[in-house]
C-alpha positions as CSV (number, residue, x, y, z in Angstrom):
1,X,-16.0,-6.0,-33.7
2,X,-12.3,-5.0,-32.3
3,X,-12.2,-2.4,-35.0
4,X,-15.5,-1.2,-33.8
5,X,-14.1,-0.6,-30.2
6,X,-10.7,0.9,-31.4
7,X,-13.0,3.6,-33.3
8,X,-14.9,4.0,-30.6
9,X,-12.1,4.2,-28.0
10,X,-10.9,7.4,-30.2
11,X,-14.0,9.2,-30.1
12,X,-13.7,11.5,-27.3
13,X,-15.6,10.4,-24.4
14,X,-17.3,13.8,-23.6
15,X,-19.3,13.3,-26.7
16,X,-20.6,10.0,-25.4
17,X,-21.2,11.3,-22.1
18,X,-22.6,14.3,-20.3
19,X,-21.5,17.7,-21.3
20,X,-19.8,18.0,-17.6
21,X,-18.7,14.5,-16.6
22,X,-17.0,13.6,-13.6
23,X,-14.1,11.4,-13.0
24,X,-16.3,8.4,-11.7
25,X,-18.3,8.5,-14.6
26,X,-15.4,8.9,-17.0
27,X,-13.7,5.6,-15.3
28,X,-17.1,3.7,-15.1
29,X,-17.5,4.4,-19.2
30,X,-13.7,3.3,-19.6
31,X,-14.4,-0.1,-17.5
32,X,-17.8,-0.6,-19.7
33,X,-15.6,-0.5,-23.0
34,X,-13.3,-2.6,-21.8
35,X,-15.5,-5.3,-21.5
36,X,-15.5,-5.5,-25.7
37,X,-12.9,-6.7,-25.4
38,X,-11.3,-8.8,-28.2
39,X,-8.4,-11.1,-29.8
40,X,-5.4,-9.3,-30.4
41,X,-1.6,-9.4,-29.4
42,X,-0.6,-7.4,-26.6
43,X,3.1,-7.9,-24.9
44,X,2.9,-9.3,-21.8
45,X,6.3,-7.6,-20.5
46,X,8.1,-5.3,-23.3
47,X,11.3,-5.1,-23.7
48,X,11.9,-4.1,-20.2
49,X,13.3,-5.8,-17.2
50,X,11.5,-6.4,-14.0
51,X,12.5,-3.8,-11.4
52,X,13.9,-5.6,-7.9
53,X,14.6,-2.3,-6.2
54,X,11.0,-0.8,-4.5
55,X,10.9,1.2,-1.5
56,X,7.4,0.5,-0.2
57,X,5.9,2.7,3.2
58,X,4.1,1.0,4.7
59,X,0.9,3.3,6.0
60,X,-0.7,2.0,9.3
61,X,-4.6,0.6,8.1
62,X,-3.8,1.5,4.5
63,X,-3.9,-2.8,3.2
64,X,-0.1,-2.5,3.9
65,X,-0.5,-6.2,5.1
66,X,-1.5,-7.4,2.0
67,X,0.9,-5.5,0.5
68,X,3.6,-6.5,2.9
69,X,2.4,-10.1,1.4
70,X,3.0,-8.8,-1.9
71,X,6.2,-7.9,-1.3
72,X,7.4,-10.4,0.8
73,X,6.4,-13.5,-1.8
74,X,8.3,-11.3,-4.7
75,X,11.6,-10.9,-2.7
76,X,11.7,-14.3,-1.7
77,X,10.7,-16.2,-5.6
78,X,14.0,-13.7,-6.6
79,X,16.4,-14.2,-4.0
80,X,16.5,-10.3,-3.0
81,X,17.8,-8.6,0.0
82,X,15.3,-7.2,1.9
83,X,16.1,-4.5,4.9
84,X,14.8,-6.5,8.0
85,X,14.2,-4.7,11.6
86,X,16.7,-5.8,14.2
87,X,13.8,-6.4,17.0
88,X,9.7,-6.6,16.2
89,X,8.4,-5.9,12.6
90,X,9.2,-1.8,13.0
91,X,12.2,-0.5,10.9
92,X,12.4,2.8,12.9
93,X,10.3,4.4,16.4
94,X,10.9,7.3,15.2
95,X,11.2,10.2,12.5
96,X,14.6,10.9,13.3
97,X,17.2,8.7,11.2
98,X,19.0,7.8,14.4
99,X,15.9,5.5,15.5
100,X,16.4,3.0,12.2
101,X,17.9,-0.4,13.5
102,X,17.8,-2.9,10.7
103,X,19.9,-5.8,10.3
104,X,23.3,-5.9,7.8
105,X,22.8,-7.1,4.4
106,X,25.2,-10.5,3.8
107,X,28.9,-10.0,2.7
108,X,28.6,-8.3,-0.9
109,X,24.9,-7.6,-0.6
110,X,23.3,-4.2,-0.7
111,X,19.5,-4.0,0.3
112,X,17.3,-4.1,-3.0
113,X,13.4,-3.5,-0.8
114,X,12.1,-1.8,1.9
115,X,8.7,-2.7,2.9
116,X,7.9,-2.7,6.6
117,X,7.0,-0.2,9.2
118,X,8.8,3.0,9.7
119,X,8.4,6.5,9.5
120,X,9.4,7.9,6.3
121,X,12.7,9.7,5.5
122,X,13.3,10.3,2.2
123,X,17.3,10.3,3.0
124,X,16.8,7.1,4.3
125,X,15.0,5.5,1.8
126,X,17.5,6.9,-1.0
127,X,20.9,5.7,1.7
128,X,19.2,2.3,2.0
129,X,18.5,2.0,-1.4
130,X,20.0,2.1,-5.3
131,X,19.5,5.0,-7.3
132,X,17.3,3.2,-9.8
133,X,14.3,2.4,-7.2
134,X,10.7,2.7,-7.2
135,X,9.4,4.5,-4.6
136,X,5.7,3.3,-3.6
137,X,3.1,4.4,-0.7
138,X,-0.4,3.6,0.2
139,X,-3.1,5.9,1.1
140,X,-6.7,5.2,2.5
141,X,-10.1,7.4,2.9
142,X,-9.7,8.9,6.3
143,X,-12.8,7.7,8.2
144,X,-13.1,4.1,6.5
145,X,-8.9,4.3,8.0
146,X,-10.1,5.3,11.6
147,X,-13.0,3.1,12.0
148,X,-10.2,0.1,11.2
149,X,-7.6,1.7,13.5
150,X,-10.1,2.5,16.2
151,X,-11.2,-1.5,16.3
152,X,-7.4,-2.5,16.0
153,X,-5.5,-0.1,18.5
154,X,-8.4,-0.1,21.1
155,X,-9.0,-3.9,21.2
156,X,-5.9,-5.9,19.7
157,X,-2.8,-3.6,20.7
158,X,-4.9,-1.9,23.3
159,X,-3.8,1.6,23.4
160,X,-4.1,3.4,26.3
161,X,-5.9,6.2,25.3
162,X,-8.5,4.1,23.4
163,X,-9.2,1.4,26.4
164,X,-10.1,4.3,28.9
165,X,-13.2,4.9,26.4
166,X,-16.3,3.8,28.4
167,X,-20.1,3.8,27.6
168,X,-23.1,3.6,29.9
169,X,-24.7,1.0,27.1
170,X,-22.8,-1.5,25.9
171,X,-24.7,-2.1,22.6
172,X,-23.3,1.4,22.1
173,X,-19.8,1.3,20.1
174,X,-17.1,3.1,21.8
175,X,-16.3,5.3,19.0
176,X,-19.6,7.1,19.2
177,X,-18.1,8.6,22.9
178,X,-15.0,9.2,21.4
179,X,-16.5,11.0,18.7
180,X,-18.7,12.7,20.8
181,X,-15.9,13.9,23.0
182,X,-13.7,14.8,20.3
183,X,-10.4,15.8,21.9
184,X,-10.8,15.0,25.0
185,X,-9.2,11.1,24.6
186,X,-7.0,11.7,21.7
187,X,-5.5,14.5,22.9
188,X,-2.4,15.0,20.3
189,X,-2.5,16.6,16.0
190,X,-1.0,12.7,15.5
191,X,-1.9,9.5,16.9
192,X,-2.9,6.4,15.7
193,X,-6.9,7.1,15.5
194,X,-5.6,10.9,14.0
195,X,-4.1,12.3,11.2
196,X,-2.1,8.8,11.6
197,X,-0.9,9.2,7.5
198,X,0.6,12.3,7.5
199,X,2.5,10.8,10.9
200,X,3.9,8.0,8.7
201,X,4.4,9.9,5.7
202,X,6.8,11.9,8.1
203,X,5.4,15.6,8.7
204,X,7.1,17.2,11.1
205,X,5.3,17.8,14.5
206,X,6.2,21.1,14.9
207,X,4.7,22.7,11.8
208,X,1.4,20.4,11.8
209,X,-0.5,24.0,12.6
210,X,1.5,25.3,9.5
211,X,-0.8,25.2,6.3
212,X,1.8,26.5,3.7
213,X,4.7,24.2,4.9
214,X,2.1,21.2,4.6
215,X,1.2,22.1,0.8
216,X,4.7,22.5,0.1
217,X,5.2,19.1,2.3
218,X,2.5,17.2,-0.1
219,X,4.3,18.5,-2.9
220,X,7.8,16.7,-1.9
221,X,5.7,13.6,-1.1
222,X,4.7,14.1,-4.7
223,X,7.8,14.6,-6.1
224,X,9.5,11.4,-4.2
225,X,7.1,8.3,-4.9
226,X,6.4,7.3,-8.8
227,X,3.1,5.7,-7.3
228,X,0.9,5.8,-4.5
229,X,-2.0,3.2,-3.9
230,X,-5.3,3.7,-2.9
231,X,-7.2,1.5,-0.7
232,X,-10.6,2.5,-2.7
233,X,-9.5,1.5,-5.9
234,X,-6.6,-1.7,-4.6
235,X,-6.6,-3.5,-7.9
236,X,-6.5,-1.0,-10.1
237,X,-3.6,0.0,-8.4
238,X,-1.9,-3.3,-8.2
239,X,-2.4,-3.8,-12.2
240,X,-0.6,0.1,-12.4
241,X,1.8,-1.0,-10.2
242,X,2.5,-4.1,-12.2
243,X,3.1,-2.3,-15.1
244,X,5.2,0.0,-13.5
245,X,7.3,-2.2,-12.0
246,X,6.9,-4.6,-15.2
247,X,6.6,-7.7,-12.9
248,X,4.3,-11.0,-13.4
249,X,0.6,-10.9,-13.0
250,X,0.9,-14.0,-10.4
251,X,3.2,-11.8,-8.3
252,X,0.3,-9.6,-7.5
253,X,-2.4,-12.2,-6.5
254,X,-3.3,-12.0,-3.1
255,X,-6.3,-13.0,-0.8
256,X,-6.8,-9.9,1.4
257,X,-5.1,-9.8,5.0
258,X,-6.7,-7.7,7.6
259,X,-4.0,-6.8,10.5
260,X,-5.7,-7.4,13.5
261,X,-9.6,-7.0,15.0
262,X,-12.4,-7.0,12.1
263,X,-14.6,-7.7,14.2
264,X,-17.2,-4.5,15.9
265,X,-18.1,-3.0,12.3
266,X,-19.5,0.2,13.2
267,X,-21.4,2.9,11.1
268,X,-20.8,6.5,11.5
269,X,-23.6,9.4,11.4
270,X,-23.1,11.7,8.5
271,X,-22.3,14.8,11.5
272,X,-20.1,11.8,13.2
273,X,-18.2,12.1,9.7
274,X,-17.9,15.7,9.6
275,X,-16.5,15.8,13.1
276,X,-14.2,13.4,12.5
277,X,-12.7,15.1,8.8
278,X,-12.5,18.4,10.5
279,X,-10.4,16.7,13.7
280,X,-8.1,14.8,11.7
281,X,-8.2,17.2,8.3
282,X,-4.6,16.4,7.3
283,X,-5.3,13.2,6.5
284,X,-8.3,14.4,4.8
285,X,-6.1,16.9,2.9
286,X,-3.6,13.9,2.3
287,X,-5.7,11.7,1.0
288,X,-7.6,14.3,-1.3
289,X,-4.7,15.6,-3.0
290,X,-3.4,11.8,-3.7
291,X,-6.3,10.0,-4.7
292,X,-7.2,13.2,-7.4
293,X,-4.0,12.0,-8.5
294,X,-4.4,8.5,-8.9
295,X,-7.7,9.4,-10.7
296,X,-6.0,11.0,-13.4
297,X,-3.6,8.5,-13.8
298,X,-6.5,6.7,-14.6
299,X,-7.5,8.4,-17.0
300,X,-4.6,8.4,-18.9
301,X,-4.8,4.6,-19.4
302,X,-5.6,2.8,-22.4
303,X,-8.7,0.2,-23.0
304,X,-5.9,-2.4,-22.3
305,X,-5.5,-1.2,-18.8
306,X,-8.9,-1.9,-18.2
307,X,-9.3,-4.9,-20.2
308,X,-6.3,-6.0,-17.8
309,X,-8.4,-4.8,-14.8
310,X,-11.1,-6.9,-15.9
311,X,-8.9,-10.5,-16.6
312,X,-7.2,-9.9,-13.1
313,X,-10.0,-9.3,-10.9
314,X,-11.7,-12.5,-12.8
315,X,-8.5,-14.2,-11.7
316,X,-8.4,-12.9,-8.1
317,X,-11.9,-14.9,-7.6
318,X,-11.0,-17.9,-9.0
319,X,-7.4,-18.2,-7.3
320,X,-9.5,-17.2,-4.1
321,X,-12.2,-19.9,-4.9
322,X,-9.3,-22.5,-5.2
323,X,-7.4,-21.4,-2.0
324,X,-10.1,-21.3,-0.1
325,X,-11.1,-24.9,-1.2
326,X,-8.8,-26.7,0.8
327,X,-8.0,-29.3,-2.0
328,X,-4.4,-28.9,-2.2
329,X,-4.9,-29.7,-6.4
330,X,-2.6,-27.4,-8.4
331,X,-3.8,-24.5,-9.8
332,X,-3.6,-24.1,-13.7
333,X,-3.3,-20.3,-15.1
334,X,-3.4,-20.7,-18.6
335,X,-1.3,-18.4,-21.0
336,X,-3.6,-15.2,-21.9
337,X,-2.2,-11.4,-23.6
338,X,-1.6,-10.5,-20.0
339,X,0.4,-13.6,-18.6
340,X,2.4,-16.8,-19.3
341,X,1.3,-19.8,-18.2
342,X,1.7,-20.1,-14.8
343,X,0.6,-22.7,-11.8
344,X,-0.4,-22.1,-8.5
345,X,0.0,-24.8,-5.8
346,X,-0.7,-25.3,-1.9
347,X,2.3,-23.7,-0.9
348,X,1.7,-20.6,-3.0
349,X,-2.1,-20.3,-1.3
350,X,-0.5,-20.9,2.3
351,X,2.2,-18.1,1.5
352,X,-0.2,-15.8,0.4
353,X,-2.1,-16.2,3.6
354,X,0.8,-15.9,5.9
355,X,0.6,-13.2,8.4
356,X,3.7,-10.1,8.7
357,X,4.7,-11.2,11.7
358,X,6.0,-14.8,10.6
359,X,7.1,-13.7,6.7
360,X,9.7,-11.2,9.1
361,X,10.5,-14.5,11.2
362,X,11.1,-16.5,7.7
363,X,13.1,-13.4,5.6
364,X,15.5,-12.9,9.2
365,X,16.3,-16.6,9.2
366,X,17.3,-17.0,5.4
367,X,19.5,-13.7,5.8
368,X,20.9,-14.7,8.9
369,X,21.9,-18.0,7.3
370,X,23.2,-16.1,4.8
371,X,25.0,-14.0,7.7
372,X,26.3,-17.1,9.4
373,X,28.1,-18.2,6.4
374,X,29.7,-15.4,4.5
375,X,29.4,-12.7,7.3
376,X,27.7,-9.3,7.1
377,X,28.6,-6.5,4.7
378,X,31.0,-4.5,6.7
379,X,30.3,-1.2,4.8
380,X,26.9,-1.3,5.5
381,X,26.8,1.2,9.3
382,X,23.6,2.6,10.7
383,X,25.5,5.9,11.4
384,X,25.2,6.4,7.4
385,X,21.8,6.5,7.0
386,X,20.1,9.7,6.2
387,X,23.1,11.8,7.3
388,X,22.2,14.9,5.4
389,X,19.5,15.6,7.7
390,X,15.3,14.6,8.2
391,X,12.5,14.0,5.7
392,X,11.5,17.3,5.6
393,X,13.0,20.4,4.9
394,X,11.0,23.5,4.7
């Protein structure tokens, strides 16, 4: 039977398929024959060492909770130094480098991760960070993005902008009027509800009418991150980011964390969705240009990668199923060819439902501890950071 699949699995898929295939059918015929799956012995690790050092942006509305989580429950299992924001859960206000205010690593520590908010600077990331480091972003369709940051910045943070949207009917969602009136409350190229990922990703506001500076500004963002995630496919990319980074299959579980108001689901017209692409058509461009890429990555996988796939999202719903039971039993992961044997008990289901806002409160008391004791790493000055200029550079 396996040697059935391997011979199959070299027969080029375009004879199996239509003459013209497209990428979702391609990946839906690579899932199917993963499923054949059989015994065999595949290394769980290599010969390679995990990597500690990841520089993660963190995209507004792009899962970056749950992949704060992610990150957050790795650092602390290894003892790593994470770069913590002085004040709030925001590394930097700004894109200027001048704006960062984190807190000193401890005496004879150097930062090994960056995961919360900020606005990217590539100098920053690479002054913050060593030289070996994975760099790692997240990117989400543009209107399924909007609709979460609309609900979010309108009714939990309470923008200004977004509260002074009113309707005659109530039973009428607010983002029909200010779709309707497109430009008239969200009056900036950037904002929160508009072309918020190529704010965070750092583009420059003064060439955001500049087309050629943006296609040579998606090309640097290219060039800088070995990965970015995307939303629509979140565990595919969590098993290529595993693999990447050559870290444990536990260290990716997660139960998903939504970052503020999911409540007021709303469903846009297919003229409310052309609107909204052509108003915020960076992100559309954004998006577009990185999710064609994470498709062919893809496609470059191997049946294991999908025979992966298949064992970890079986093992997402049962780890969920147990969390959400409220037994408190522990959890037993038995070995497979994709993990050791692992457990998972209360405390791992609590910390993988624990909000940003107190893993930040938890990683700045263990540091400051840390801090307390040994003192801070005197070499380590906020002047430094990103001194050869901004993230962009035409």
């Amino acid at each position: 039977m396996y040697g059935g699949v391997n011979k199959l699995w070299k027969k080029p898929f375009i004879d199996q398929l239509d003459k013209n295939p497209t990428l979702e059918q391609h990946l839906k015929y690579l899932q199917n024959l993963s499923l054949l799956d059989g015994p065999g012995d595949v290394r769980i690790f290599g010969n390679r060492k995990e990597i500690h050092h990841v520089g993660y942006l963190k995209v507004h509305k792009t899962a970056s909770t749950t992949m704060f989580n992610i990150f957050s429950r790795f650092a602390q299992s290894r003892n790593l130094t994470v770069a913590l924001p002085l004040r709030t859960n925001y590394l930097s206000s700004s894109l200027s480098p001048h704006s960062w205010q984190i807190q000193p690593p401890p005496f004879n520590k150097t930062f090994d991760m960056v995961f919360h908010h900020c606005f990217f600077n590539d100098m920053v990331f690479k002054s913050l960070l060593p030289e070996s480091t994975v760099f790692i972003a997240s990117v989400r369709d543009p209107v399924s993005r909007f609709i979460s940051a609309f609900n979010y910045f309108r009714n939990v943070y309470k923008t200004s902008y977004l509260k002074r949207i009113k309707t005659d009917d109530r039973r009428v969602h607010p983002i029909h009027e200010y779709l309707r009136h497109l430009g008239l409350y969200d009056t900036r190229m950037t904002s929160p509800t508009r072309n918020a990922m190529v704010r965070d990703f750092g583009f420059p506001r003064k060439y955001l009418q500049n087309q050629t500076m943006f296609e040579r500004f998606l090309s640097k963002l290219d060039n800088f991150f070995d990965l970015v995630l995307v939303v629509e496919y979140f565990n595919e990319s969590l098993v290529l980011m595993k693999r990447l980074l050559n870290w444990h299959i536990k260290d990716i579980l997660y139960t998903p964390l939504v970052s503020g108001d999911s409540r007021n689901n709303v469903k846009l017209t297919e003229d409310e969705i052309k609107k909204y692409k052509q108003f915020s058509n960076l992100d559309v461009t954004l998006y577009e240009f990185f999710l064609k890429k994470f498709k062919q990555t893809l496609l470059k996988q191997d049946e294991t990668f999908f025979q992966e796939l298949n064992y970890f999202k079986k093992l997402l719903d049962d780890v969920k199923s147990h969390c959400n039971s409220g037994t408190g039993e522990i959890f037993h992961v038995q070995k497979s060819k994709w993990n050791q044997e692992f457990i998972l008990n209360l405390s791992d289901c609590k910390q993988m439902k624990t909000g940003e806002l107190e893993l930040t409160k938890i990683m700045k008391s263990n540091q400051q501890k840390l801090i307390s004791v040994a003192g801070p790493n005197k070499q380590f000055s906020l002047n430094n950071l990103g001194s050869s200029g901004s993230a962009f550079k035409p």
